[in-house]
C-alpha positions in Angstrom: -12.1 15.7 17.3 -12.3 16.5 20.9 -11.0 12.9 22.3 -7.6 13.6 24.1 -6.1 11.8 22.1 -6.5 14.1 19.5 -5.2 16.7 21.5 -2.0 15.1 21.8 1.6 16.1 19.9 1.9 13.9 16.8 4.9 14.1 13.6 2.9 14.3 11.1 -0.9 15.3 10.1 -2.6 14.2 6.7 -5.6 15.7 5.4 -6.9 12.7 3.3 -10.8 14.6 3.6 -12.7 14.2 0.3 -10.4 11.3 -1.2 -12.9 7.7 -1.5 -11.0 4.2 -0.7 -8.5 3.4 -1.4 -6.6 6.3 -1.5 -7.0 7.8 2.6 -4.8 4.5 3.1 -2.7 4.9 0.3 -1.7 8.4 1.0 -1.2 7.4 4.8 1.0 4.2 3.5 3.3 6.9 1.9 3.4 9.2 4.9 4.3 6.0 7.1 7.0 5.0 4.9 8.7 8.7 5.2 8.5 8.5 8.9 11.4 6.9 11.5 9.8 3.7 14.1 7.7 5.2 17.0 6.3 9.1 15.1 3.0 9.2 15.0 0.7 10.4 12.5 -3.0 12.0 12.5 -4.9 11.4 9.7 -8.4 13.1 9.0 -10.7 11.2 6.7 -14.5 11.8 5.1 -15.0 8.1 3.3 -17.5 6.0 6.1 -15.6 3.2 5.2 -12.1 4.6 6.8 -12.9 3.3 10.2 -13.1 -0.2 9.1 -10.2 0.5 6.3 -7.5 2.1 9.0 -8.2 -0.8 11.5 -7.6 -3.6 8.6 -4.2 -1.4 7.7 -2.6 -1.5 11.4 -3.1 -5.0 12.2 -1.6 -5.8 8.7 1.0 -3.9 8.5 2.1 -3.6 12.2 1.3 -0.2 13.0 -0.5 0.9 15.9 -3.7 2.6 16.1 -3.7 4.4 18.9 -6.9 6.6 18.9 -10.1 6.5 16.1 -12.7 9.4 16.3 -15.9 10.2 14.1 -16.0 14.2 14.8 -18.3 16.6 13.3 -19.9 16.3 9.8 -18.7 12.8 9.3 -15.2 13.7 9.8 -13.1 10.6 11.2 -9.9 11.0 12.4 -6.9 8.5 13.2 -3.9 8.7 15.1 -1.1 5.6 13.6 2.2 5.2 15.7 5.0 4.0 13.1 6.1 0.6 13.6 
């Protein structure tokens, strides 16, 4: 994940790599729930479907995605801000 906004400080990181939907957004749900308004969490992803899955999951819930990447060997990564 080379996009800057990968680069940048988050909270919290999850490593949901190997997990199929639904549980990358599951597991991020939890995170999210532990965190205060306004921390940010990076999460890193395998499933193809995550893309599509993490951008469905902010607009429902409120979060904000602020930055999506597909990185090397189908690795996606996501950066949420807590609403």
């Amino acid at each position: 994940m080379n996009s800057p906004a990968f680069e940048m400080s988050v909270d919290r990181e999850l490593d949901a790599c190997g997990l199929s939907c639904p549980l990358p957004i599951l597991r991020a749900k939890k995170v999210l729930s532990e965190m205060a308004s306004g921390q940010t969490l990076r999460i890193t992803a395998t499933d193809p479907g995550s893309a599509d899955d993490f951008q469905s999951f902010a607009k429902q819930t409120g979060n904000l995605l602020l930055a999506q990447n597909e990185g090397a060997n189908g690795v996606y990564g996501f950066v949420l801000r807590r609403k």
